[in-house]
LOLO-701772 format. One line per field, with one value per residue (C-alpha): x, y, z; chain; residue number from 1; residue in three letters. Coordinates in pm, 1 decimal. Example, Ala and Ser with C-alpha at 12.3 -4.5 7.8 and 13.67 -1.06 7.14 Angstrom:
X <- [1230.0 / 1367.0]
Y <- [-450.0 / -106.0]
Z <- [780.0 / 714.0]
cadena <- [A / A]
num <- [1 / 2]
residuo <- [ALA / SER]
// end
This chain:
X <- [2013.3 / 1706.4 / 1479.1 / 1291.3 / 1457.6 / 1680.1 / 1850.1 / 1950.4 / 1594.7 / 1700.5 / 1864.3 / 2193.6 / 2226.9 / 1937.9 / 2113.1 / 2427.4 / 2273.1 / 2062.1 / 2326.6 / 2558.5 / 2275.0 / 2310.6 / 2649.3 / 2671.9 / 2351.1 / 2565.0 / 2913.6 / 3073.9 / 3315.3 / 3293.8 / 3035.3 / 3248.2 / 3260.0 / 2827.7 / 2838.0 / 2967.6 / 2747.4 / 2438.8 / 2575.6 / 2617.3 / 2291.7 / 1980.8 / 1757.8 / 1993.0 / 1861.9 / 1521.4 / 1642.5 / 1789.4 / 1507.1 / 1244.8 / 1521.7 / 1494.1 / 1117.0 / 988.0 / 621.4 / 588.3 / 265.4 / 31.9 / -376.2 / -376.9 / 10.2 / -40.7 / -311.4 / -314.4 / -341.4 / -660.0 / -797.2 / -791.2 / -909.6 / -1196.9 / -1321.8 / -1180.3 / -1127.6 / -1374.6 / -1711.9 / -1553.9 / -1536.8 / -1865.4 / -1978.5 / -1810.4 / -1925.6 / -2283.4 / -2284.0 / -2115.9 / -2393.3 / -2101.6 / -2171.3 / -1838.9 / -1494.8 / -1192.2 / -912.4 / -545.7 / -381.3 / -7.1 / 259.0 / -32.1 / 146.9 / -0.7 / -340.3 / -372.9 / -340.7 / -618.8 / -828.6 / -808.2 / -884.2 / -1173.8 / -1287.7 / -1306.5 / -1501.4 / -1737.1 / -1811.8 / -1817.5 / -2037.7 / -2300.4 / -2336.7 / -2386.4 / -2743.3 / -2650.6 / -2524.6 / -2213.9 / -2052.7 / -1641.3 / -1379.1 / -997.6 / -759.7 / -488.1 / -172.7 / 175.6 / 448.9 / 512.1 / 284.1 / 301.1 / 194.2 / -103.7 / -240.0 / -194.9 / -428.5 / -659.3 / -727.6 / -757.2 / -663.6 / -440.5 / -289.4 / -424.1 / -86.3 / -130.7 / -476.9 / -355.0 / -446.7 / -754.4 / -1032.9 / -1280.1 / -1581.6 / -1413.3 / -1271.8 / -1611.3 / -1772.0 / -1513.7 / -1325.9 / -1449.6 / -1281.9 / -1137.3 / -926.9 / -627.5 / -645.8 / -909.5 / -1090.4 / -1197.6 / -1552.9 / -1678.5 / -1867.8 / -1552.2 / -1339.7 / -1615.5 / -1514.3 / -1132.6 / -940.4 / -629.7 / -339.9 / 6.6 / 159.4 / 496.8 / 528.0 / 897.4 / 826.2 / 497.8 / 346.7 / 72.3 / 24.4 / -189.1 / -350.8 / -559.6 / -778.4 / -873.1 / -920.7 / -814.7 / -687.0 / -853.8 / -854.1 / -1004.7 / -682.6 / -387.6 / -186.9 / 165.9 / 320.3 / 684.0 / 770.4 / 963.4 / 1273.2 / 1403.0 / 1447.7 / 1702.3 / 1663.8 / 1562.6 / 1338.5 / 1142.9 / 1077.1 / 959.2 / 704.4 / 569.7 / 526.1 / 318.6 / 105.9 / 77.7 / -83.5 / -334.3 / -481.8 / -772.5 / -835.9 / -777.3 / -747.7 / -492.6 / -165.8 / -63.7 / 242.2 / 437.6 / 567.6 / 956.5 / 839.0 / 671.5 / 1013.4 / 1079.3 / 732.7 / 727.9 / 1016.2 / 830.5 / 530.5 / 302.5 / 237.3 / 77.0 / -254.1 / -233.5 / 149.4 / 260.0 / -75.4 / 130.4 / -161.4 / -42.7 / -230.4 / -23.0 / 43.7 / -198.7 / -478.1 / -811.0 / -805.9 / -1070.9 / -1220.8 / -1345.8 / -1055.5 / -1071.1 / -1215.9 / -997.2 / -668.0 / -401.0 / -268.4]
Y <- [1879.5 / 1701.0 / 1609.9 / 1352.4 / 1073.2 / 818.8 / 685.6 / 353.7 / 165.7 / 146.2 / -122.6 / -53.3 / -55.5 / 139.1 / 401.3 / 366.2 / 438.9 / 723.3 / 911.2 / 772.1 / 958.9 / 1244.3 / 1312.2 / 1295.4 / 1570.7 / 1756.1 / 1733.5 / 1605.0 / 1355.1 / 1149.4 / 1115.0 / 1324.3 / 1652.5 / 1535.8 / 1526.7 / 1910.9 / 2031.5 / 1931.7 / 2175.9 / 2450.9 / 2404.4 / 2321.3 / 2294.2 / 1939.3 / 1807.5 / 1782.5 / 1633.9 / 1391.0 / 1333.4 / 1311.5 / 1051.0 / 840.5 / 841.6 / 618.7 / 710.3 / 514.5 / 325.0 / 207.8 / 111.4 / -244.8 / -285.8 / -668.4 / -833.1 / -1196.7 / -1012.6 / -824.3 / -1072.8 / -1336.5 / -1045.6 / -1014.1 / -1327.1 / -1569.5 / -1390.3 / -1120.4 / -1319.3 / -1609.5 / -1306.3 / -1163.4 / -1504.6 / -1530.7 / -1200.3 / -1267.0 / -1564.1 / -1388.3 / -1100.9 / -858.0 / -559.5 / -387.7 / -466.6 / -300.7 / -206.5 / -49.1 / 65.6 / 136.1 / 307.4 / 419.3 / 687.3 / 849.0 / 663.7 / 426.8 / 129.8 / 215.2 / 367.8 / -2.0 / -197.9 / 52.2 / -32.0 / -391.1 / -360.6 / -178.7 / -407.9 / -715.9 / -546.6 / -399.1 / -747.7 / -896.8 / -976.0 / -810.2 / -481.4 / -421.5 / -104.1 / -74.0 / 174.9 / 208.6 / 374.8 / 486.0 / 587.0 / 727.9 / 917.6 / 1170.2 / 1450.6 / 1546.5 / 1244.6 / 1225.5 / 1537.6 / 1414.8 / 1054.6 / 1285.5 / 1499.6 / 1183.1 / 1348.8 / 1149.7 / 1193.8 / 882.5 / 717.2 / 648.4 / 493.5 / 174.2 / -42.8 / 74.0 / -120.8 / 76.7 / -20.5 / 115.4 / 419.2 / 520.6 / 421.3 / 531.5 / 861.5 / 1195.2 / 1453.8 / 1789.9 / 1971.7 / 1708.7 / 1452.5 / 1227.8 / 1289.4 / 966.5 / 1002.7 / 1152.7 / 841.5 / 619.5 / 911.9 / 878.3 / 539.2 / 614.1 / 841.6 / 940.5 / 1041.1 / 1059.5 / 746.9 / 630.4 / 243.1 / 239.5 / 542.7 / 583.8 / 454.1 / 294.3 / 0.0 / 117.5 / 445.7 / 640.5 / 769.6 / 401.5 / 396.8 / 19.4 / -215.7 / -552.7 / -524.4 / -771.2 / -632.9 / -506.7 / -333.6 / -257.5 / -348.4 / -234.8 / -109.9 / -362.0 / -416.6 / -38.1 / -135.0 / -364.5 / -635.8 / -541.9 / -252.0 / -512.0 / -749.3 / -414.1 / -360.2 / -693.8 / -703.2 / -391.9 / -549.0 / -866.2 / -674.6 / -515.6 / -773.9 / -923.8 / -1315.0 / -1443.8 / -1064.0 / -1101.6 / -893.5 / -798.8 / -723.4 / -694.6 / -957.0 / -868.0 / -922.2 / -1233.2 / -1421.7 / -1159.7 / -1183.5 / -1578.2 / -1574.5 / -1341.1 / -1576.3 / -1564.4 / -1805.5 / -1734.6 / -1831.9 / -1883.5 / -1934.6 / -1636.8 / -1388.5 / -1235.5 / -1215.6 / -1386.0 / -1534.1 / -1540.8 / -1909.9 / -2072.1 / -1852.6 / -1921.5 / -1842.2 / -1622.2 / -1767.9 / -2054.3 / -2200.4 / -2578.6 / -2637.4 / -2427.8 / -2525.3 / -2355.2 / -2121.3]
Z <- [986.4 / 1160.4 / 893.0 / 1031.1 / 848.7 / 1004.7 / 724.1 / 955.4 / 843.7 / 480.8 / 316.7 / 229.9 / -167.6 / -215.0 / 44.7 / -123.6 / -472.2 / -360.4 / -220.5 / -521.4 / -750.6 / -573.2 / -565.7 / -948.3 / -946.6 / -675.5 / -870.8 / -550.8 / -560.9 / -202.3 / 74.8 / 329.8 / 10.2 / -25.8 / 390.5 / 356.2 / 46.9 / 279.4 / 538.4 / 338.0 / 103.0 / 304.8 / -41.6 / -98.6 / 253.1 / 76.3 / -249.7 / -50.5 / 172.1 / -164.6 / -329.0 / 9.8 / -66.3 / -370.4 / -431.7 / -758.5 / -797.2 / -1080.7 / -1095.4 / -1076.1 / -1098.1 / -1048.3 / -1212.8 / -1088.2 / -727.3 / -831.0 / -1033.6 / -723.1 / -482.5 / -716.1 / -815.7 / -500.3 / -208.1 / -153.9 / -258.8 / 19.0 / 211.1 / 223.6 / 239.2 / 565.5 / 671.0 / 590.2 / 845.6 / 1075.5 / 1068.6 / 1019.2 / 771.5 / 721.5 / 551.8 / 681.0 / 497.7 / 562.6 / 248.1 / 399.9 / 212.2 / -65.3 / -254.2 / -478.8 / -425.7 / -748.0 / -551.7 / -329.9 / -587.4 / -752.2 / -446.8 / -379.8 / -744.9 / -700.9 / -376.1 / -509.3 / -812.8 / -550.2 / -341.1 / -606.8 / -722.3 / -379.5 / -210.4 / 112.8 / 169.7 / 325.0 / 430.9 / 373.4 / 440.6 / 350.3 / 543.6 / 380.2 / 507.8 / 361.0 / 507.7 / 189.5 / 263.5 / -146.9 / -218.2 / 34.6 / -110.8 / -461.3 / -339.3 / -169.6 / -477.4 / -694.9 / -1026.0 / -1295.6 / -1617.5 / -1884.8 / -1889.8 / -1556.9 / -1651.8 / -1851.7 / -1642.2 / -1574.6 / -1818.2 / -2011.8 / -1834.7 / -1455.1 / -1680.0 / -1747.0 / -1450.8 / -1194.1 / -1359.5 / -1466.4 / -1697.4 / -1590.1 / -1805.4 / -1907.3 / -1562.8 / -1493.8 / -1118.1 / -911.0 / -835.4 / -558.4 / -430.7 / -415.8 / -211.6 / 46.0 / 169.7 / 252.5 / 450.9 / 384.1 / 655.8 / 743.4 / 910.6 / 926.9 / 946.8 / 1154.3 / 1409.4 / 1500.5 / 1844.4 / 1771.4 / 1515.3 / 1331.8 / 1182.0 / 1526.7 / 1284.2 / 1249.0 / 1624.3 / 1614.5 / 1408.8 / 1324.5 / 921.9 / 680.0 / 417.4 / 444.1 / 138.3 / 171.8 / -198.0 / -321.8 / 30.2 / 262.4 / -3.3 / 36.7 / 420.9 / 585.9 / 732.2 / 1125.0 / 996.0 / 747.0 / 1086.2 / 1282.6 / 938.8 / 917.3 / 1344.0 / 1273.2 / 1018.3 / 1162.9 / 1477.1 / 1288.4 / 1101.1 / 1161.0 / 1261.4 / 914.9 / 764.8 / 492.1 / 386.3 / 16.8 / -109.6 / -409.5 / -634.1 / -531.0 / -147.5 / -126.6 / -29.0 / 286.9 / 402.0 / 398.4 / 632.5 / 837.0 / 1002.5 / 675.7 / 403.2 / 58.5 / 17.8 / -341.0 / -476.2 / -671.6 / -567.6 / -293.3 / -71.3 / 249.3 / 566.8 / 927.1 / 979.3 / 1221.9 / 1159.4 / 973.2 / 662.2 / 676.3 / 354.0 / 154.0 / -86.6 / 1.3 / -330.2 / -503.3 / -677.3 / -579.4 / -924.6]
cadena <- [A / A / A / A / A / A / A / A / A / A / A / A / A / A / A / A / A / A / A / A / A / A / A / A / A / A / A / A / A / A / A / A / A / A / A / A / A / A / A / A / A / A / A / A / A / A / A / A / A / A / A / A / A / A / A / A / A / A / A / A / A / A / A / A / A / A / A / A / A / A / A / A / A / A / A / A / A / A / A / A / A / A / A / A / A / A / A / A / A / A / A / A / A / A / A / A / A / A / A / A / A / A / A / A / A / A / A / A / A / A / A / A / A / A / A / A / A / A / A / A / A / A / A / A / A / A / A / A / A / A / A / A / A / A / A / A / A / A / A / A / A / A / A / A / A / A / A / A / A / A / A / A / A / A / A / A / A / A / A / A / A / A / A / A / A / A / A / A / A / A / A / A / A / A / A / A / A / A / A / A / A / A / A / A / A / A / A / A / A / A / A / A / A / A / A / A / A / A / A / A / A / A / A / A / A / A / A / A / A / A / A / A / A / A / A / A / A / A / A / A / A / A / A / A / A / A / A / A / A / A / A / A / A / A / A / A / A / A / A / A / A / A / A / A / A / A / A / A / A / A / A / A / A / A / A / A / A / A / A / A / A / A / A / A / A / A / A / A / A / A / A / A / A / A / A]
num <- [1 / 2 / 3 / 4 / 5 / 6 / 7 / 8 / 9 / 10 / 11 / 12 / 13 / 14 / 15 / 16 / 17 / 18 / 19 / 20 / 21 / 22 / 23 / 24 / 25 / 26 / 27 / 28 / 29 / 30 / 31 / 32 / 33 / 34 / 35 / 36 / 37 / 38 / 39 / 40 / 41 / 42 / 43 / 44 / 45 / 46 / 47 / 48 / 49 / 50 / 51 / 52 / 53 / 54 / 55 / 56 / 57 / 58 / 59 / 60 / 61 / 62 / 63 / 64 / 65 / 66 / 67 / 68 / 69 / 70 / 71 / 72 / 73 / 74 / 75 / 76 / 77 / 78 / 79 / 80 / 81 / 82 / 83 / 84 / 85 / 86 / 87 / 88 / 89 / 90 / 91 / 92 / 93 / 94 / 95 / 96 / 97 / 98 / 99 / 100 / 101 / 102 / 103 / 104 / 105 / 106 / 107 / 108 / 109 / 110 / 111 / 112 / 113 / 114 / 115 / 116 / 117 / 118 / 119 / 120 / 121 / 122 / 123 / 124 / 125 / 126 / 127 / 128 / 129 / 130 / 131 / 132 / 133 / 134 / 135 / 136 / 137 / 138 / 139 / 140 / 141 / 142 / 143 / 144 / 145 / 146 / 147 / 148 / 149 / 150 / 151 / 152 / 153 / 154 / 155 / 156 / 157 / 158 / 159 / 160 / 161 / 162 / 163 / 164 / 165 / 166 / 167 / 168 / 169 / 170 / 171 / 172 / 173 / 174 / 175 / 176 / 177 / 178 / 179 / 180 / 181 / 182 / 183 / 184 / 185 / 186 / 187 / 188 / 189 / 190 / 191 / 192 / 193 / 194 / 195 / 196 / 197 / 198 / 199 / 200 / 201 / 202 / 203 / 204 / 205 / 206 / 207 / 208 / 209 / 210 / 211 / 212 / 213 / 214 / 215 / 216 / 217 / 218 / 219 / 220 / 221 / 222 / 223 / 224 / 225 / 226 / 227 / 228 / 229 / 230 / 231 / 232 / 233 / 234 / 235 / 236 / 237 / 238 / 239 / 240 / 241 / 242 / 243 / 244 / 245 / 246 / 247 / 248 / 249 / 250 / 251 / 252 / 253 / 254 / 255 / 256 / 257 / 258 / 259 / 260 / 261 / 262 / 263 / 264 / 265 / 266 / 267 / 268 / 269 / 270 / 271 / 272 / 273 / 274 / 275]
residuo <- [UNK / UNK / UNK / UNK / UNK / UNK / UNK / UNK / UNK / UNK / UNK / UNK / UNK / UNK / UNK / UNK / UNK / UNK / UNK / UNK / UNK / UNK / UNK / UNK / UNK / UNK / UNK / UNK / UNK / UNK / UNK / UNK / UNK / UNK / UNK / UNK / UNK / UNK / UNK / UNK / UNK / UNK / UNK / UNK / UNK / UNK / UNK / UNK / UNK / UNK / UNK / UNK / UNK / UNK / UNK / UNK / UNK / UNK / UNK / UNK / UNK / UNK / UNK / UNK / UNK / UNK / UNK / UNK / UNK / UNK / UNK / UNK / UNK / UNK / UNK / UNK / UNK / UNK / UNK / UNK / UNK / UNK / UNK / UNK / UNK / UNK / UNK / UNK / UNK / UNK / UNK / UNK / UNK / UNK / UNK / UNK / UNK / UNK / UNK / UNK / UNK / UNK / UNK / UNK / UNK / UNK / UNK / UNK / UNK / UNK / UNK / UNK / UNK / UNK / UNK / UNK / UNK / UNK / UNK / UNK / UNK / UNK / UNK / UNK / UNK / UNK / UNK / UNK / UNK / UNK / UNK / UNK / UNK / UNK / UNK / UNK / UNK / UNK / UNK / UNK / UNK / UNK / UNK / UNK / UNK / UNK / UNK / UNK / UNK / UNK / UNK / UNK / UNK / UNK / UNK / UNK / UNK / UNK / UNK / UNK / UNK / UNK / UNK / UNK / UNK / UNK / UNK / UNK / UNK / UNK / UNK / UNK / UNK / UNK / UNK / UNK / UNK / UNK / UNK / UNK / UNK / UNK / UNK / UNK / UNK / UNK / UNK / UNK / UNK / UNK / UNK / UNK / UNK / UNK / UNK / UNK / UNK / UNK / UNK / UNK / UNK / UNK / UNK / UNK / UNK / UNK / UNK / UNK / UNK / UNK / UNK / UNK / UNK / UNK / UNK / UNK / UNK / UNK / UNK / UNK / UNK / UNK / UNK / UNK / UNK / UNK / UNK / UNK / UNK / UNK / UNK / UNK / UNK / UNK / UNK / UNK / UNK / UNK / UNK / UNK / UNK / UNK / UNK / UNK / UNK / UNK / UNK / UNK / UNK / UNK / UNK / UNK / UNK / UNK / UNK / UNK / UNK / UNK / UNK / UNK / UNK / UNK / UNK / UNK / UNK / UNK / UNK / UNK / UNK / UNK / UNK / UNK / UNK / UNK / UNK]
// end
């Protein structure tokens, strides 16, 4: 029954309710009559594995992180960068679903950048292990719910119609590659199609609480490797307490964008109060 999952990783009350939710869908009545349906019914070993698998994401699902990403962080930045005579921003969008959170980042770099006197080149890699998902991100297409977040100016600017979904445009897909990558199992720490690491951002939002303790140390290790000398990580609001206990410390209280401790910050906030 090898499906490439070792269920071990995951925290243990969101294993206990997924398989609790699945035993009610299955009729069964106790893990060891669920531990004998999966033997006999090989189609339940995927509903399973897709339950163990939580893919939900929005477009700018927290707005104090964008908004500080936009108007602090990434003009500091550049900034930086411009000094520095470098001309490229590197990102690593882990655990990116369906794509929105990406999509949004890729937004807000673009905007930055347009308005900025020198050019810079950027690219996002981003990596999930939910090959469905991955080919959903790479085709870009959503429903308007999803869109709510989105305002009407990067609507119209970053969307076009087709039939009843809403494509990304073709300009912003060019900047990011998308690819399978599992943040417990893989080898390397980060994505080879990256061919190394050293990234200016690093997304991994909603992800860390579904795994237990040991596994969210083995995450953060990962990212913490890959980052860049005063790259930054972002997470969701529900994280921020694991990843402070983890060798990071928020840059600006309740943003969850985190620094590692005893790095450079990477960019210019002594003159800005901390929100």
């Amino acid at each position: 029954m090898n499906h490439g999952i070792d269920i071990s990783f995951y925290e243990e009350d969101f294993l206990i309710r997924s398989l609790d939710k699945r035993l009610i869908a299955t009729n069964t009545h106790s893990y060891k009559a669920y531990s004998d349906y999966l033997r006999a019914d090989k189609k339940e070993i995927d509903f399973l594995a897709n339950s163990l698998h939580i893919s939900y994401s929005e477009f700018f699902r927290n707005p104090l992180t964008f908004s500080i990403l936009e108007y602090l962080v990434l003009p500091s930045l550049l900034e930086k960068k411009k000094l520095g005579k470098e001309k490229e921003i590197r990102v690593w969008s882990a655990a990116c679903a369906s794509g929105q959170e990406t999509y949004s980042f890729a937004m807000i770099l673009d905007e930055v950048m347009d308005g900025f006197s020198t050019k810079f080149a950027y690219r996002i890699f981003a990596t999930d292990i939910n090959e469905k998902e991955l080919f959903k991100a790479k085709i870009g297409a959503y429903y308007p719910a999803a869109l709510n977040n989105v305002t009407f100016k990067r609507f119209r600017k970053y969307f076009t119609k087709q039939d009843e979904t809403y494509i990304i445009v073709p300009r912003l897909m060019e900047n990011i590659d998308f690819s399978v990558f599992n943040l417990l199992t893989e080898k390397e720490d980060c994505p080879p199609v990256s061919i190394y690491g050293n990234f200016d951002f690093i997304f991994c939002s909603n992800v860390l609480f579904y795994y237990n303790t040991e596994s969210q140390s083995c995450i953060l290790e990962r990212l913490s490797n890959s980052l860049a000398p005063g790259g930054l990580l972002i997470t969701g609001d529900t994280e921020r307490n694991i990843v402070k206990e983890h060798h990071f410390s928020e840059v600006y209280v309740g943003s969850g964008i985190f620094k590692k401790k005893n790095d450079g910050l990477g960019i210019k906030n002594d003159k800005i109060p901390v929100i």
